[in-house]
Every structure is written in structure tokens, then in C-alpha cells.
C-alpha positions as CSV (number, residue, x, y, z in Angstrom):
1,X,101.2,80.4,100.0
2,X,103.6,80.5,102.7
3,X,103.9,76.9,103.6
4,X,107.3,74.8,104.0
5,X,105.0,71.8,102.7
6,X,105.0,73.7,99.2
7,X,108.5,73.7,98.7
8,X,109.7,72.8,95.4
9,X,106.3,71.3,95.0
10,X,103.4,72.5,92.8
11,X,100.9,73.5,95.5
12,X,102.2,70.6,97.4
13,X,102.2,67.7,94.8
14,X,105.5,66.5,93.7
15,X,104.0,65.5,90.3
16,X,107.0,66.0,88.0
17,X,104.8,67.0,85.3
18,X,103.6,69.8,87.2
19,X,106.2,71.0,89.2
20,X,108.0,74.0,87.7
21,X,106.2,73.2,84.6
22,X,102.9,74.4,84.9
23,X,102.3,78.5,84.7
24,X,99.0,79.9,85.9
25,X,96.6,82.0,82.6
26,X,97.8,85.1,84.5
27,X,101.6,84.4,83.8
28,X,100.8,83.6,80.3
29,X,99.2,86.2,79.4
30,X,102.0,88.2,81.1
31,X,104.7,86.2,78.9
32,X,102.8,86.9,75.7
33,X,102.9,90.2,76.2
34,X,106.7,90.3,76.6
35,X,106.8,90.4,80.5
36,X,109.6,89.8,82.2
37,X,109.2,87.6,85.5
38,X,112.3,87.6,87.6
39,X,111.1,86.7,91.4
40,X,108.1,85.7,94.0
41,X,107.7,87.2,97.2
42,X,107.1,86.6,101.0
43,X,103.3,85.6,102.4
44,X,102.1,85.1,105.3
45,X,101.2,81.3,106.1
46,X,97.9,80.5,104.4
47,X,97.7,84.0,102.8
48,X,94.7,84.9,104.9
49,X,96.2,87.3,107.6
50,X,97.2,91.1,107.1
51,X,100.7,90.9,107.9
52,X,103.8,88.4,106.6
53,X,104.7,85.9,109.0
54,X,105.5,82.5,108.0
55,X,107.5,79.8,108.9
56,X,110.0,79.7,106.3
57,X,111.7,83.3,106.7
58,X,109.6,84.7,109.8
59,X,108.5,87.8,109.7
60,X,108.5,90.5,106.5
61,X,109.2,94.1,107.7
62,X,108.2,97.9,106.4
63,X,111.2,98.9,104.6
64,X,110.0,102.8,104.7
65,X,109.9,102.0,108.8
66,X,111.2,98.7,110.3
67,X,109.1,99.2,113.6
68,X,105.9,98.6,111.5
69,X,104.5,95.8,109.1
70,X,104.5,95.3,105.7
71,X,101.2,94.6,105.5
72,X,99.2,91.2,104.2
73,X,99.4,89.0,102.1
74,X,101.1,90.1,99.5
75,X,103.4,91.8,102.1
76,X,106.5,90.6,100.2
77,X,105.5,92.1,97.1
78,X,104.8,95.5,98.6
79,X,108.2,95.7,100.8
80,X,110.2,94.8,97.2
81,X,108.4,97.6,95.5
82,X,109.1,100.0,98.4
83,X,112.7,99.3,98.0
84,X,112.0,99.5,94.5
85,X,113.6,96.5,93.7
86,X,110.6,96.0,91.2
87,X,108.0,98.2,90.0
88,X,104.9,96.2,89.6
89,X,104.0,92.6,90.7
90,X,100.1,90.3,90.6
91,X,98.9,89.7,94.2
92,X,95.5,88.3,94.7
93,X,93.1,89.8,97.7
94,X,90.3,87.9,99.3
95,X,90.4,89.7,102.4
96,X,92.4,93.2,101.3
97,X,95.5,91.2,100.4
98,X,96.8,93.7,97.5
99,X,94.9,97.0,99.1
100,X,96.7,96.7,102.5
101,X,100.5,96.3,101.2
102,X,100.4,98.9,99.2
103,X,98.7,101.5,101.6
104,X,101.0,100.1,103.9
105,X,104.1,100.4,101.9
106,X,103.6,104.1,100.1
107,X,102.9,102.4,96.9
108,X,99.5,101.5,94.3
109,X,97.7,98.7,93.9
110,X,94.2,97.9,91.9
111,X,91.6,95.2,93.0
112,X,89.3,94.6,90.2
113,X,85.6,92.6,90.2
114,X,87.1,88.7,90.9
115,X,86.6,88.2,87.3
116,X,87.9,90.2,85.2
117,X,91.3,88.4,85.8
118,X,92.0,85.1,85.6
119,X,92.6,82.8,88.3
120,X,92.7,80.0,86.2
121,X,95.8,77.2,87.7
122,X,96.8,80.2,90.2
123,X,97.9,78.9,93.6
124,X,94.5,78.6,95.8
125,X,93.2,79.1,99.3
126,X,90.2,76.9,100.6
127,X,89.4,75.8,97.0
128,X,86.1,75.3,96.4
129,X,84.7,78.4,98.5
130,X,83.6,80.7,95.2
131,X,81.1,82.7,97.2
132,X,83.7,84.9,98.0
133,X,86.4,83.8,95.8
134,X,90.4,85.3,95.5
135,X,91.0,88.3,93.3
136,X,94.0,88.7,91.3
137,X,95.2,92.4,91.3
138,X,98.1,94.3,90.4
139,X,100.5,96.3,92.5
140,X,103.1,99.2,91.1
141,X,105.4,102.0,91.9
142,X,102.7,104.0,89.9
143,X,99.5,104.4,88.3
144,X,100.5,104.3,85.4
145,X,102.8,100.8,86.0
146,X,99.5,99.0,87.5
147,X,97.4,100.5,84.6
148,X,100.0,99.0,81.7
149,X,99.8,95.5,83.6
150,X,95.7,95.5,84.1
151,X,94.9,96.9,80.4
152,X,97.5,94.9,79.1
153,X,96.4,91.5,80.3
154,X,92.5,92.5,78.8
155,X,94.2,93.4,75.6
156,X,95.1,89.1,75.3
157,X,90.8,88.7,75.6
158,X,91.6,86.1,78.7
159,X,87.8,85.3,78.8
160,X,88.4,83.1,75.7
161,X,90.9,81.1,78.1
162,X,89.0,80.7,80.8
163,X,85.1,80.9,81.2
164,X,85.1,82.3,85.4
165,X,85.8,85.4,83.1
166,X,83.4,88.5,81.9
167,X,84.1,88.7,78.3
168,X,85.0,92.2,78.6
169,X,88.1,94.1,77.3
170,X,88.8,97.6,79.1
171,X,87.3,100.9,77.5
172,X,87.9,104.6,78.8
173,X,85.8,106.2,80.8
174,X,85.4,109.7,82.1
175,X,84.9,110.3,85.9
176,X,81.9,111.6,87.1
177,X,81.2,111.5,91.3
178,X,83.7,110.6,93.9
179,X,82.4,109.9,97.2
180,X,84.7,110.1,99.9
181,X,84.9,109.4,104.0
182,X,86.2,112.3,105.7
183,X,87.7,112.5,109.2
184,X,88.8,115.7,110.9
185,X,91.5,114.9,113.3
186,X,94.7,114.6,114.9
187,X,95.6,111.2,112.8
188,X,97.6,110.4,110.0
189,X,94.8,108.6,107.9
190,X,92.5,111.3,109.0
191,X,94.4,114.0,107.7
192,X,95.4,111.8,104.5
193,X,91.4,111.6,104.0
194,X,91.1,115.7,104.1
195,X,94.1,116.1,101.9
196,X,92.3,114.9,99.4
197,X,89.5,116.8,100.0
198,X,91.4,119.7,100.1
199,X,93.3,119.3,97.1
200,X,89.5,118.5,95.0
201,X,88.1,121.5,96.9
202,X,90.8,124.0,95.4
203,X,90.2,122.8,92.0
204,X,86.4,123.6,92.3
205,X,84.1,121.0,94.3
206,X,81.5,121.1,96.6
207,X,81.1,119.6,100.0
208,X,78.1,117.5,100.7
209,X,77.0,114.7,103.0
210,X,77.0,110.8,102.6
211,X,75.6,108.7,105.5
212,X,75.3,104.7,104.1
213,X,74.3,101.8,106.0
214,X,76.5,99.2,108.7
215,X,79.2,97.4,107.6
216,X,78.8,94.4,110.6
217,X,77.3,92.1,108.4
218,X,79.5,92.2,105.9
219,X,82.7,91.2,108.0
220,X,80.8,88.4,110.0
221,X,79.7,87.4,106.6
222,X,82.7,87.3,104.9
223,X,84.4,85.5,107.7
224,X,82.3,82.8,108.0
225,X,82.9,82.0,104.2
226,X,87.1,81.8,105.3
227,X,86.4,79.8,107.7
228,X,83.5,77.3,106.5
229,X,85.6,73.9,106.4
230,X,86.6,73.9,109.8
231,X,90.1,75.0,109.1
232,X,90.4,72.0,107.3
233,X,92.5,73.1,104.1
234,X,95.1,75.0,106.1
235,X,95.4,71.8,108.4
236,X,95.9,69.2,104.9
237,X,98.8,71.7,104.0
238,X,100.4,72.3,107.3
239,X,100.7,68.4,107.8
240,X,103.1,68.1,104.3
241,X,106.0,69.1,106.6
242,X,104.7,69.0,110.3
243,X,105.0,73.0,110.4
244,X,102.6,74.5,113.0
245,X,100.5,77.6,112.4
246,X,102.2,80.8,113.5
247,X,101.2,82.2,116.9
248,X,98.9,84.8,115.3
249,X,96.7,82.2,113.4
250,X,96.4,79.6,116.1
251,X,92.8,80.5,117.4
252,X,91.3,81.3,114.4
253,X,92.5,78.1,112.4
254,X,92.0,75.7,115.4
255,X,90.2,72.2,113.8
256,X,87.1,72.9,114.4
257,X,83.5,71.7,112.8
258,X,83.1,72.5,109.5
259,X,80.1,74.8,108.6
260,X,76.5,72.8,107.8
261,X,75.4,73.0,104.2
262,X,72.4,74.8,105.6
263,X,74.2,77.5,107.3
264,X,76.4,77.9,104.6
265,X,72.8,78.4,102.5
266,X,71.7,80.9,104.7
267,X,74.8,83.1,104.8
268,X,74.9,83.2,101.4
269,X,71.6,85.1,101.2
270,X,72.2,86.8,104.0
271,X,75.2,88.1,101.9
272,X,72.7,88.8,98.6
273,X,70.7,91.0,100.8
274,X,72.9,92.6,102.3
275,X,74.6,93.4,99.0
276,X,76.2,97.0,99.6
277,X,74.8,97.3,102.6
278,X,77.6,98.2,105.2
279,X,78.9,101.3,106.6
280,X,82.9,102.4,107.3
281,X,81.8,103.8,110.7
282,X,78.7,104.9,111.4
283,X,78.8,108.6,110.0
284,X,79.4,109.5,107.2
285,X,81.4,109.6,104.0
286,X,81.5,112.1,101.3
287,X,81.3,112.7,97.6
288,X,83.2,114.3,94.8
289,X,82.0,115.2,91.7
290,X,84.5,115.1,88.6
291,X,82.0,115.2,85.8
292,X,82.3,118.0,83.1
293,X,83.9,121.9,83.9
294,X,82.2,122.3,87.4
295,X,82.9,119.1,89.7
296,X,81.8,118.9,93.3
297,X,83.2,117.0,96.4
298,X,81.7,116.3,99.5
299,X,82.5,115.5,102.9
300,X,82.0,115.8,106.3
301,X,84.2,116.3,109.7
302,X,84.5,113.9,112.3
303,X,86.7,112.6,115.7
304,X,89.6,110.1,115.3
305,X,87.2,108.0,117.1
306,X,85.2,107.5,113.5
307,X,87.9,105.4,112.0
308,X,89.6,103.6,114.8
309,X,85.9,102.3,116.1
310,X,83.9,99.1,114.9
311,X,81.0,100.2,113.7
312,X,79.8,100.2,118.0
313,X,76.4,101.8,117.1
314,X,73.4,99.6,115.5
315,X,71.9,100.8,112.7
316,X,68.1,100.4,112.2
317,X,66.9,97.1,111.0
318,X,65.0,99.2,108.4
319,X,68.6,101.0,106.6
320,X,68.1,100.7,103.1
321,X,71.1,98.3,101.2
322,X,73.6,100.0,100.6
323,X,72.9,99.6,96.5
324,X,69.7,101.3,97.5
325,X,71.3,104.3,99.4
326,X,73.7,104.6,96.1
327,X,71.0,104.8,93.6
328,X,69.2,107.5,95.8
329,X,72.1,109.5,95.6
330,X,70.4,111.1,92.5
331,X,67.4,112.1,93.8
332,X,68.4,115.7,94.2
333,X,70.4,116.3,90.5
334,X,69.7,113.5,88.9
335,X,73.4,113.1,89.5
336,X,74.1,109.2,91.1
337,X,77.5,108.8,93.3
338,X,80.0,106.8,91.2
339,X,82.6,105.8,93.8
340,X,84.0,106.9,97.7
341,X,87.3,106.9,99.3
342,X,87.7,105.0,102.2
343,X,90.5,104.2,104.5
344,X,92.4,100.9,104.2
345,X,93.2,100.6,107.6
346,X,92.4,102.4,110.8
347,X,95.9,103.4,110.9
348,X,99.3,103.8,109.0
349,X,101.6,101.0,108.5
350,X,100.5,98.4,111.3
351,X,102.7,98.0,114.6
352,X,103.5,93.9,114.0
353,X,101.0,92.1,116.2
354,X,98.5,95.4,116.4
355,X,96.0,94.5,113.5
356,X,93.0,94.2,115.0
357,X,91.0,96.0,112.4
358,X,90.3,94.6,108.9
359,X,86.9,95.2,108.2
360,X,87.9,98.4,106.0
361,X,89.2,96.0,103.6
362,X,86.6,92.5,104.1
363,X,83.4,94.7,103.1
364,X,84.7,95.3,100.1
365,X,85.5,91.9,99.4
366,X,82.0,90.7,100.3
367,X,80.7,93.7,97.9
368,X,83.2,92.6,94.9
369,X,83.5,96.4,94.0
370,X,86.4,97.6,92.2
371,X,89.1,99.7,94.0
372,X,92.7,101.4,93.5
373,X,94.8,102.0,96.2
374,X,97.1,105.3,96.3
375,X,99.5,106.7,98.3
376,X,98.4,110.3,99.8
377,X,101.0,111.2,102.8
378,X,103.0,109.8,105.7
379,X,102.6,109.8,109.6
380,X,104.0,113.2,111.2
381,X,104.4,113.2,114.8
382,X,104.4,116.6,114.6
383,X,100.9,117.3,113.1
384,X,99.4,113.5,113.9
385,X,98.3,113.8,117.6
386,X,96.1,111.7,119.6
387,X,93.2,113.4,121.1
388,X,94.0,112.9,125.0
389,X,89.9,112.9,125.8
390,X,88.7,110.4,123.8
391,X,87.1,107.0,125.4
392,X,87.4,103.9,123.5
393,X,83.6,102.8,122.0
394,X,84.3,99.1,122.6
395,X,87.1,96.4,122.6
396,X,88.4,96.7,119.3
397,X,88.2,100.1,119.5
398,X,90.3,100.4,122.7
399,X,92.6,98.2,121.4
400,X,93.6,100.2,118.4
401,X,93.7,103.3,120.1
402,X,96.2,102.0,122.9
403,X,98.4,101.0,119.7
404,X,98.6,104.2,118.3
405,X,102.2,105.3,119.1
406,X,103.4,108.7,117.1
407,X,107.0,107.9,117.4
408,X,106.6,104.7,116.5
409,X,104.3,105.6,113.1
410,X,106.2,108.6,112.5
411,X,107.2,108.4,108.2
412,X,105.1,105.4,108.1
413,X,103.1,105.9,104.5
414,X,99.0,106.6,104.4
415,X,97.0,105.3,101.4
416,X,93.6,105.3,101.1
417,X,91.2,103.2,98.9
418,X,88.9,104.5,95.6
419,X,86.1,102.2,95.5
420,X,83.5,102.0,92.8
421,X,80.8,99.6,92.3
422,X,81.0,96.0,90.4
423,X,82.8,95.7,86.8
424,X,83.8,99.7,87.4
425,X,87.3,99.6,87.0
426,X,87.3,101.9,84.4
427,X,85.3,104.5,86.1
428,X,87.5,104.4,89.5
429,X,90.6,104.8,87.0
430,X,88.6,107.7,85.9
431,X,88.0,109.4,89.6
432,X,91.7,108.4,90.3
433,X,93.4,110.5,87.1
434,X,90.8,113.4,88.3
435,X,91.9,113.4,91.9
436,X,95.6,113.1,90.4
437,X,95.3,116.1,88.7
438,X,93.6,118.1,91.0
């Protein structure tokens, strides 16, 4: 978890019977099916922040480019598989902790619904907030390494072990509809969204709009959640050795008053409603269709200025959720959207310090859909240029565009995410084999 307080402890008890003793159901499973576990990696102090920076070996680096990040949480994990000093590792993601290393780091990752793996005995952050609970995933050097691990662990029924579980082994599935945000412009995860479309275009699809609702709520949402004791958690583990919080997370974790039980009531339904309701930007997306001998992909062209904004414009108080908006998708053909691409990031691999945007990854995370990160292309600062006329929508919006440096990104990797809705991991496998093929 990225505290010194943890060292040689078990989550910070010194309980002999526990420490080194104990292995999470994950790591069992794992065992019983003949795994072999040689190493953890870096995170950042308290695991909620999208780079690694801790206290016990600073900062974790982007092996492909040593100006940029790794990425967050499981940072450490995604720099070893870069340097492909492993080829698959478990990370958990509450907050795009598995999705942003690997986008960052040229490599795959999958984050299922939060329980179809188990969690059970698995080191925790802010226990006891399940709203929004911690996701284990899987992140490999391929699809095929991350698929093994995932299928693998269904295969020992881990439901029977621990009752957070669906009891629900994995099944193929053939793909149907991908829906996917395109962006035309002079950026690396712009162009990495329209090589996909291109490459699904050439092999026979169809280009048509998709316009879903804000995605505001579902950040604020989800952040309240993280930060509904008051910072208190972080503050009980931080005082085992006297460590303070790294400069990044000083702000955000400051002591403060924990949420009110009421509040904490009415976010939750205010996170029910919303359910699926949030936007990427407020344009568009698009859709690909990979059902049968005649699929179709969609998508529509946009400025840079669509994926480094944050969401500036309101919607109208009226926009349908976003599960409604999906389930009208078949109005037309009878045909409903099974899953979209979406960037990870507003960028490549993340300057260190130049994070500002994370709501890419938090929606999803407040939507508990299933996703698969792949790799698609790297920065050129040949091709990936800056559009000199463009003016900055708001703060965050400025900020990331100041960051953007060509030299600096130039190599860095571009991945982008898969998303389908709830318990869908087999149907997003299914849209990722089609796109891999076409």
C-alpha cells in the first residue's frame, strides 16, 4: 500500500500469526492453479493517486520514457512488465489503478465488475467504503497472458470461497457492437482512437454517431466516497512510522470532517440515478459493430480540445441516464450498442506531477462496467502536433494543454479502454479479439 508503517507487517499488525502467513483467496487460487509468484511491486502511498510516489523508494519511472510516469497505482507492476521482467501480475483499481499503468506503459490490463474476483484478505484502502469498492484485475504483456490468469482463477469457482462473489464461471461469447470515442486531431490519443477506427473500417464497418450524457457527476460522486472519513484511514497508517504524505497528496488527505451519514445517504442515490449517466466530453463517441459477416463501426471527428477538456459544457437536466441512452441505441435496427472505446487519459504517459485529469478512468469506476486496456500506438512528434489556435475551455483544461510537450511524449505508449456494461467481461473480450483481428 505504499506505507513504511507496513513493513514487514501484515497491513500494519505485527501479529506473528498473520504476518507472512496469511495469503489473500486471490493468491490461492493462483497457487492452486500452479502459479508461480516471485515479487510485489511499487505503489504509490495509499494507492489512491495515478502515479508512484511513495516514501519508501520515491518515485517509479516509465521505463519506455524516463521523462514520463508510470502511471497509478499499480505503477510498479506496469514499469516490471514493460521491461518485461514479468509477463502478467493482479493489481486492484478503484480509481483506474490497473487501466492507467498499462495504457501508460504499452502493455494490457482487464478491470472486471468488482466481484467477479475476490478481494477476500487482500490488502485494503478505506475499509468499510463498499459503495464503490476496489477491484482486483489482471495486467499482462498480452491478451492472451491476462485472459489465462482471469479465466483461470473462475475455473477454481472462487464464489464458493467467498460470498462478495457472483457465482459465475466465464463462458464465450461472440462480439456484437463496439462503440467507440473518436477524436480527429493533432494528438497522440487522438490519432490512437482513429487507428482503430481505421483498422475496423477496412475490414467492413460503418460509421455512425454516439452522443451519451455528462460524466460530472460521476467524478464528484466517486470522490466523495474516497474521501468520506475525513482522511482518517490514510492518517491511522501514516502514524505507524511518523511518515508524512507525499507532496502531491497533502491537500486532498488533509484531516478533515468526516462525511455525515446523511450525506453519505444521499450520494449514494445520487450515484443509483445517475447509474451510466456520464459523458467522456461532451460530443460524442462512436460504435462498432462486430456481429455476424457484415459489422459496422461508428464514429465521429472532433478537436484535441474534446479529450483534454472537463466536460466544461452542462448538459440538460433532462439527459436521459446513460443506461437509458444505451438501450435506445436499438431503436433504429433493433441492434443495442454492446461496449465503446474510450481514452484512459487525456494524454500519453503522464509528465510526473501533470495529472490533472482522471475522470476518464473514476466514471467507470462509479459505473462498475467491465473494461480491457490495449496498447494501440506511441507518441510521434512528428505526426502529434498541438493545434497552435486552440483556447483552453476552463482550468483543468488549460492546465493539461500547457503540459502537453511533443519532445517530451515523444515514444511514450497510447492505450485506450474497451468498456462494456456490468458482468460483460466476456462480451468486451469478444469486441477486443474482433478489433485484434481486424
Amino acid at each position: 500500500m505504499g506505507y513504511i508503517g507496513w513493513i514487514d507487517t501484515y497491513q500494519g499488525s505485527r501479529d506473528k500469526s498473520l504476518v507472512h502467513q496469511m495469503n489473500s483467496q486471490v493468491v490461492s487460487d493462483l497457487l492452486a492453479q500452479g502459479a508461480i509468484l516471485y515479487c510485489k511491486t511499487s505503489l504509490p502511498q495509499t494507492l489512491l493517486f495515478g502515479e508512484t510516489v511513495n516514501n519508501l523508494v520515491g518515485t517509479t519511472l516509465n521505463p519506455v520514457n524516463r521523462n514520463l510516469s508510470c502511471g497509478g497505482s499499480s505503477g510498479g507492476e506496469g514499469a516490471l512488465q514493460a521491461l518485461r521482467g514479468s509477463i502478467v501480475g493482479l493489481g486492484t483499481d478503484i480509481g483506474g489503478s490497473v487501466r492507467i499503468p498499462a495504457a501508460f506503459n504499452g502493455i494490457y490490463s482487464i478491470r472486471p465488475t468488482h466481484s467477479r474476483l475476490s478481494y477476500r484478505e487482500m490488502a485494503d484502502v478505506i475499509p468499510g467504503q463498499t459503495t464503490y469498492p476496489l477491484t482486483v484485475g489482471v495486467l499482462g504483456t498480452s491478451l492472451d497472458a491476462i485472459h489465462l490468469v482471469f479465466t483461470s482463477i473462475l475455473a477454481t469457482q472462487p464464489w464458493l470461497r467467498d460470498p462478495q462473489l457472483v457465482p459465475r464461471g466465464y463462458t464465450t461469447q461472440a462480439g456484437d457492437i463496439l462503440d467507440r470515442q473518436r477524436r480527429h486531431a493533432a494528438s497522440p490519443i487522438a490519432r490512437g482512437l482513429r487507428t482503430l477506427a481505421d483498422a475496423a473500417r477496412k475490414a467492413g464497418h460503418t460509421v455512425v454517431d454516439w452522443n451519451p450524457p455528462d460524466q460530472r457527476t460521476a467524478k464528484r460522486v466517486h470522490v466523495a466516497f474516497l474521501l468520506a472519513d475525513g482522511g482518517r484511514d490514510v492518517h491511522k497508517q501514516l502514524e505507524l512510522s511518523g511518515e508524512p504524505l507525499i507532496p502531491p497528496l497533502r491537500d486532498t488527505f488533509r484531516l478533515r470532517e468526516p462525511m455525515s451519514l446523511i450525506k453519505y445517504q444521499e450520494l449514494t442515490l445520487e450515484g443509483l440515478a445517475y447509474e451510466a449517466a456520464y459523458s467522456v466530453t461532451v460530443w460524442s463517441l462512436s460504435c462498432l459493430t462486430c456481429s455476424g459477416a457484415s459489422p459496422t463501426l461508428s464514429y465521429t471527428q472532433y478537436n484535441l480540445s474534446s479529450i483534454l477538456q472537463y466536460s466544461a459544457h452542462a448538459r440538460c437536466p433532462q439527459s436521459p441516464t446513460y443506461s437509458d441512452y444505451w438501450n435506445n441505441t436499438g431503436q433504429d435496427d433493433g441492434q443495442m450498442v454492446d461496449a465503446f472505446i474510450m481514452p484512459v487519459a487525456p494524454h500519453a504517459a503522464v509528465i510526473p506531477g501533470k495529472f490533472y485529469h482522471t475522470a476518464y478512468t473514476e466514471s467507470i469506476n462509479l459505473l462498475d462496467y467491465s473494461v480491457v486496456v490495449i496498447p494501440v500506438t506511441k507518441a510521434d512528434k512528428s505526426i502529434d502536433r498541438a493545434d497552435p489556435d486552440y483556447a483552453p475551455l476552463n482550468n483543468v483544461n488549460a492546465k493539461n494543454w500547457s503540459a502537453y510537450d511533443v519532445d517530451v511524449y515523444d515514444g511514450a505508449p497510447v492505450g485506450v479502454q474497451i468498456v462494456a456494461r456490468k458482468y460483460e467481461e466476456e462480451k468486451v473480450w469478444a469486441v477486443v479479439w474482433c478489433l485484434r483481428i481486424c
